[in-house]
N, C-alpha and C positions, 0 to 999 in steps of 0.2 A: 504494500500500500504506500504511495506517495505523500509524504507528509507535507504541506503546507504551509507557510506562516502568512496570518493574517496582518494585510498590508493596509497603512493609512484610509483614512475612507478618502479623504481630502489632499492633495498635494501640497506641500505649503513651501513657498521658497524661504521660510522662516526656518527650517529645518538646513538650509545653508546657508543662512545670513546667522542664528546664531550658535551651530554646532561647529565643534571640527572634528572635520572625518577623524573617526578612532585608528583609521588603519595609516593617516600621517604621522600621529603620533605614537606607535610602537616604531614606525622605520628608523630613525636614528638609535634607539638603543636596542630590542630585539637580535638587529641583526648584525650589530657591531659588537655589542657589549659582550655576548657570549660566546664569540667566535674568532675574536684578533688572536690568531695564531702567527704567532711572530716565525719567520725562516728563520732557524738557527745556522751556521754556516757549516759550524761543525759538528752536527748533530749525528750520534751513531742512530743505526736501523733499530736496536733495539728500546733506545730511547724513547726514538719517535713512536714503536709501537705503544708502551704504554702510555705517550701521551695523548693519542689516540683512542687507545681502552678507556682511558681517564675523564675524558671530553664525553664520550657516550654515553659514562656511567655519572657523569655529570646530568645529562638533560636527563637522565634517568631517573635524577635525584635518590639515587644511590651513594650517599655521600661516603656512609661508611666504609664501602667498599673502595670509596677511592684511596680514604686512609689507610686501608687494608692493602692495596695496590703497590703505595709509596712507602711501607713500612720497612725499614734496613736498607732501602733507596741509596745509593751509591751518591751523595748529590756532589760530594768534591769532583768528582770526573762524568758523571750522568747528567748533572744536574743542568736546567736552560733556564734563565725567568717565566718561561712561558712554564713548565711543568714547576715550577716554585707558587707559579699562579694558579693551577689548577689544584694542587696541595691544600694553598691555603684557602679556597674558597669553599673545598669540601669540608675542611675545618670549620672555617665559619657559618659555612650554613647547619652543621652539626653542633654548633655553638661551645665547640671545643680549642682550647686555648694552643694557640702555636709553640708556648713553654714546654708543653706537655708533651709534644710530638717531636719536638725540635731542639736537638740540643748544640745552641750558637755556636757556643765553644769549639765544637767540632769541626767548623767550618770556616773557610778564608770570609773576609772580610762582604765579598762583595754578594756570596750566597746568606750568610745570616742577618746582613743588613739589608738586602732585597726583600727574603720574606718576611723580615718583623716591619719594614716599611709597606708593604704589600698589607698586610695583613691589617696593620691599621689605617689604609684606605679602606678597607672592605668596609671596618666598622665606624665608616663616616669621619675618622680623623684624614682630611685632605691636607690639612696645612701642614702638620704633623709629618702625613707620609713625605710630601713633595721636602720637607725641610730635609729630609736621612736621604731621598733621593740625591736632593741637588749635595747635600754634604758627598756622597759617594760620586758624581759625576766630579765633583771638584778637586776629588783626591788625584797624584800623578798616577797612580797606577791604573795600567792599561783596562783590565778586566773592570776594576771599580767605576771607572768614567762611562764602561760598555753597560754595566747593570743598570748606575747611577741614569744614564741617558735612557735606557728603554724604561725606566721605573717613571720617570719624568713626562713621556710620552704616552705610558698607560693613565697615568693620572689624567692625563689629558682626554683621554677616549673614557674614562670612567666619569669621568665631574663636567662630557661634553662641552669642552672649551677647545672648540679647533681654532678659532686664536691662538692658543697657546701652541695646539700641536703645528699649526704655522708657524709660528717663528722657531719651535726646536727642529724643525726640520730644516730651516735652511741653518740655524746655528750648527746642527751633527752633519749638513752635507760636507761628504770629503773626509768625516772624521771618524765614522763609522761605516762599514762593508754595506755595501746596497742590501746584499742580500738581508742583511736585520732593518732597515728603512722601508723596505718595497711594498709590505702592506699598510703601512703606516700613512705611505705617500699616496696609494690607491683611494685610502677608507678618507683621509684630510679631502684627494680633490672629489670623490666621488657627494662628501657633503657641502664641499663648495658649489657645488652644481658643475664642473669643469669635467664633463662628461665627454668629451673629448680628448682630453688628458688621459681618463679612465680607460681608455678602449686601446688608446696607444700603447701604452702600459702592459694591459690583457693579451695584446695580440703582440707584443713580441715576447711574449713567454712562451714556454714548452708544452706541450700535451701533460708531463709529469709534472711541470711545475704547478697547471691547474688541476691538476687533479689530488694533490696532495692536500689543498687549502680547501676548508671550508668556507673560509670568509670569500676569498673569489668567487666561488659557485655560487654563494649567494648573490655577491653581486651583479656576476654577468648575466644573474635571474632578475636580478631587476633592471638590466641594461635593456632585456629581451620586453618587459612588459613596458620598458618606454619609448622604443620603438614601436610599440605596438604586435608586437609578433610572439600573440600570447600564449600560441600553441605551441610556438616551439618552447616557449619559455616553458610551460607544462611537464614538455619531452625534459628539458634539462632539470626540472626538479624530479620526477623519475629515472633519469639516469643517477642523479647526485647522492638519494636515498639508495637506492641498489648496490652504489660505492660507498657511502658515507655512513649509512643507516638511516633509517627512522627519526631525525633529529626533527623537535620542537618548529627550530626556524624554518627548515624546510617545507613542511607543512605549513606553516602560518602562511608562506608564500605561496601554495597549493591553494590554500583557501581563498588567498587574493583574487588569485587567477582567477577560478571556478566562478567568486562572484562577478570580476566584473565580464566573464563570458555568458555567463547563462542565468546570473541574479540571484538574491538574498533565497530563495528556498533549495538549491544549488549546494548553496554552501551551507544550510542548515543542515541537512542531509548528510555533506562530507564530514562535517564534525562531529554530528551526533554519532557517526557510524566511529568517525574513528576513536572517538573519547570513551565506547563500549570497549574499544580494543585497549586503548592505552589510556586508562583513567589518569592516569600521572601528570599527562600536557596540560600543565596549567594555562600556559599559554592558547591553547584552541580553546579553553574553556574559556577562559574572558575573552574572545574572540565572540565565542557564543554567545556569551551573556550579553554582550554589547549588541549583538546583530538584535535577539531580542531585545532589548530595550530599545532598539531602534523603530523595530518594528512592531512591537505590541508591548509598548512599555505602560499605557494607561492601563490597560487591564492588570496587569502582572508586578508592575513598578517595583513594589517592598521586594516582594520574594527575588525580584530580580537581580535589586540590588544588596540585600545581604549577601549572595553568595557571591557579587564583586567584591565585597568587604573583607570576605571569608579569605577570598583570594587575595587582596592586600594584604592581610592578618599573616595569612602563611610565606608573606613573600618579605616578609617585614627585617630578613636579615641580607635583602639582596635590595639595597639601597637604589640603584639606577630604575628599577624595574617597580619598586614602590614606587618612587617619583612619580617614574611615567602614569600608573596607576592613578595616582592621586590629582592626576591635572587632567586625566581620562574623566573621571568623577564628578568635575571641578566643573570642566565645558557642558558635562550632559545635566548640569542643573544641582549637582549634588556636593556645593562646594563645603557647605557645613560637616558633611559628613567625612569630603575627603580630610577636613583638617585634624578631623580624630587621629588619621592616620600621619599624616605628615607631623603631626606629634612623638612618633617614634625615632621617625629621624631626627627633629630638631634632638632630642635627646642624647644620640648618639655621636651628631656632626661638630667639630670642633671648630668650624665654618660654613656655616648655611651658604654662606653666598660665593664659594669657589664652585658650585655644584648650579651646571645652567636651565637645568628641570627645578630647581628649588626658587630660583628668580624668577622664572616665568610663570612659577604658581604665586610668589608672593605680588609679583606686578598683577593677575589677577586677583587678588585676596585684597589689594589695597583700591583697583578698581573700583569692586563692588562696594567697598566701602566708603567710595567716592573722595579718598583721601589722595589729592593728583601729586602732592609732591613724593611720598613712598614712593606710589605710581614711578613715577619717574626712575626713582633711583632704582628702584628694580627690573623694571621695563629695559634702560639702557644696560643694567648689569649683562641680562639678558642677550642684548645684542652683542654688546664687544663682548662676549663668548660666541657667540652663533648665531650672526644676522642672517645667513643662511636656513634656519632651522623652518621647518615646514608648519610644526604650530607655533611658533612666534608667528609666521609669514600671516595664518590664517587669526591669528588674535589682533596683530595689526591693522587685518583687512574688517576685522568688525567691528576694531573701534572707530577708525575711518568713516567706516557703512554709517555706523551710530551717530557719527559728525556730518554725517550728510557731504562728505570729500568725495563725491564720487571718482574725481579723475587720479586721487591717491590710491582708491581699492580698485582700481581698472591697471593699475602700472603692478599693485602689490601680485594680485591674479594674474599677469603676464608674468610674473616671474613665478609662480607658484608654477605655470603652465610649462617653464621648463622644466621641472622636475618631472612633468608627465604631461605630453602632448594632448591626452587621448580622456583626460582623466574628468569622465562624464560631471563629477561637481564641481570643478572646476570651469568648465566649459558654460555649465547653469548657470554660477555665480555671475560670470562673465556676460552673459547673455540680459541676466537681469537689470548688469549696472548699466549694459552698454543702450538700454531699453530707457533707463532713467536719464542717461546723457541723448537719445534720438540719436544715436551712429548708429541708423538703421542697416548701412553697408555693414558694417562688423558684427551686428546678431544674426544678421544671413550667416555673413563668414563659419561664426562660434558655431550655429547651427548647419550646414554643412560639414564640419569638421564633424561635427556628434552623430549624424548622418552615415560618414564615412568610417565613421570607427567600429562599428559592427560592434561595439559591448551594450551591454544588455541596460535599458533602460525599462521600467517599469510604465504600465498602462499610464495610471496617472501624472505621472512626468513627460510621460513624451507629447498629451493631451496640451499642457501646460506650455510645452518648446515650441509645439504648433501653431497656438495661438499669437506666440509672440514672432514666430514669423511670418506668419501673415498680418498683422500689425505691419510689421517691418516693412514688406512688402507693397501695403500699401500707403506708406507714409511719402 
């Protein structure tokens, strides 16, 4: 039997003037945060397998096992920052202390001062970490500056400030082997929007080279759905699972796919089938939970959003992923509740505001409280971290909307629109303002383009695009 979700009775373009898409804001952390697999240069085969095994048994939330994994770990001659990272994160989300596993002493300089700096990023000291970072980058010794400088650039990809991770990248070019920069330098320009930079990159690499990384596969999965060529993109997240396994991210981009090919009961269908199989993907679960709240969240609302809570709750020791959570919460109306939660963090972070998910929820928290100079200071915090970032892009565009600036959310939307050509709310949004401005030639445009892109539009939206191009039409 074909299950169904019941869809709006009404269309309302209020539904993209004051939401933002939930599936912009998992893309910056989702698919970075659990998957910078740094190229070690000199990594043995056998290394790399358990870091490998490690990663798997990671989205598995199998924590234990991973500490079970790394127990009597060789780490003076085995060890990489990247497996010192998967270490400690299974500690921490096990809520088990690095002293305990880890005995410094044992270790040169640059492996026990990497994971006790690691280790309290995780638990939200940022300032903390990046200070043992930059101290170990500033030491003469070669290995210390090599830990020090990836520790300084994880921080970066953890507290999203590619500001930051920009200028260490031209600071460590020439100072460090590409091969430890090369996804660094992919994952900086691919959230710059410099998607041509990306591709160049991609394709002078090896068959082996991509197929080793999980973070590439992702990305050139999202390379594929922005060009629009969704099938193949499809094919490559079944190829990438078949090599990679069953990972989390992979799936979340499956479900992307599905809905915007064939629509929200599409991807009800793939998740509910797959979350029978593998109850553990939290991540397809708030996937889910958000589709329905999207779609029949009056009827449902409470029950729907406890078990997004439930899932904040259980997520509460993986700080990027609560964030994103709590500003998920925050745009769909529920900002009182997410503050319950970003209560855990403020608890933890020894700097609320090196972390750029934690300013773009307080520039909203001060918003709504109509206090404009906060506002301010957190809003631009916000930016010089990640003026690029896709929900900064789309909260800018609604306080604009909200100012009645229309030719500011008509510039902010052409740039949203490179990050996805095709990308039917986008193209809405777009359509609506350019309706409000009478550039009757560019709602055609906007409307042809939506026309052309074969993803799946629902009855009553496309009811909605028609009307305003025949408006257009005859104006």
């Amino acid at each position: 039997m074909r299950i169904k979700i019941k869809l709006s009775r009404k269309f309302k373009i209020e539904n993209i003037k004051k939401k933002i898409n939930y599936s912009y804001m998992i893309l910056g952390v989702f698919i970075l945060l659990q998957s910078s697999a740094i190229a070690d240069c000199n990594q043995s085969a056998y290394a790399k397998r358990i870091e490998n095994k490690a990663l798997l048994l990671l989205d598995q939330m199998q924590f234990d096992r991973v500490i079970h994994l790394y127990e009597g770990y060789d780490w003076a001659t085995e060890g990489s920052p990247y497996s010192l990272m998967l270490f400690c994160t299974a500690l921490n989300e096990s809520r088990k202390k690095l002293i305990d596993y880890f005995d410094s002493a044992k270790y040169p300089l640059h492996i026990s001062k990497f994971a006790e700096a690691y280790s309290d990023l995780l638990n939200g000291k940022a300032s903390l970490a990046k200070s043992k970072f930059m101290d170990l980058k500033n030491s003469f010794d070669s290995q210390n500056f090599l830990y020090g400088a990836i520790g300084l650039l994880e921080s970066g990809i953890f507290t999203l400030n590619f500001k930051h991770i920009d200028l260490l990248l031209k600071e460590f070019k020439n100072k460090i082997p590409n091969c430890w920069l090369m996804d660094y330098n992919i994952i900086y320009n691919f959230n710059a929007f410099n998607f041509e930079v990306v591709e160049n990159i991609i394709s002078s690499l090896s068959k082996k080279q991509l197929s080793e990384s999980l973070t590439l596969r992702l990305i050139q999965i999202q390379l594929k759905i922005r060009g629009n060529q969704l099938q193949e993109a499809l094919e490559l997240v079944e190829e990438s699972t078949n090599h990679f396994g069953n990972f989390q991210d992979l799936l979340v981009e499956k479900n992307k796919i599905l809905s915007f090919l064939y629509g929200p009961n599409e991807s009800y269908l793939f998740l509910t089938k797959t979350l029978k199989k593998y109850p553990y993907m939290w991540k397809l679960n708030l996937d889910r939970q958000f589709l329905l709240l999207e779609q029949n969240g009056e009827k449902n609302e409470q029950v729907i959003l406890e078990k997004i809570k439930e899932i904040a709750y259980h997520r509460k020791n993986d700080i990027p992923n609560l964030l994103s959570i709590c500003n998920a919460m925050s745009d769909y109306g529920y900002h009182l509740d997410a503050i319950k939660y970003m209560q855990i963090f403020m608890k933890k972070t020894d700097a609320q505001y090196e972390f750029f998910l934690s300013n773009l929820f307080m520039a909203k928290n001060h918003l709504l409280a109509n206090n404009k100079i906060r506002f301010q200071v957190a809003y631009q915090d916000a930016v010089n971290k990640s003026q690029n970032d896709i929900g900064l892009k789309w909260l800018s565009y609604n306080i604009a909307l909200g100012e009645e600036r229309y030719v500011d959310t008509n510039l902010i939307l052409k740039k949203l629109l490179d990050h996805d050509p095709n990308n039917i709310n986008t193209l809405t949004a777009l359509i609506h303002i350019n309706v409000l401005l009478k550039h009757w030639d560019q709602v055609i445009s906007y409307y042809n383009i939506i026309k052309k892109s074969n993803r799946f539009i629902d009855d009553l939206q496309r009811d909605w695009l028609e009307k305003q191009r025949k408006k257009a039409i005859e104006k």
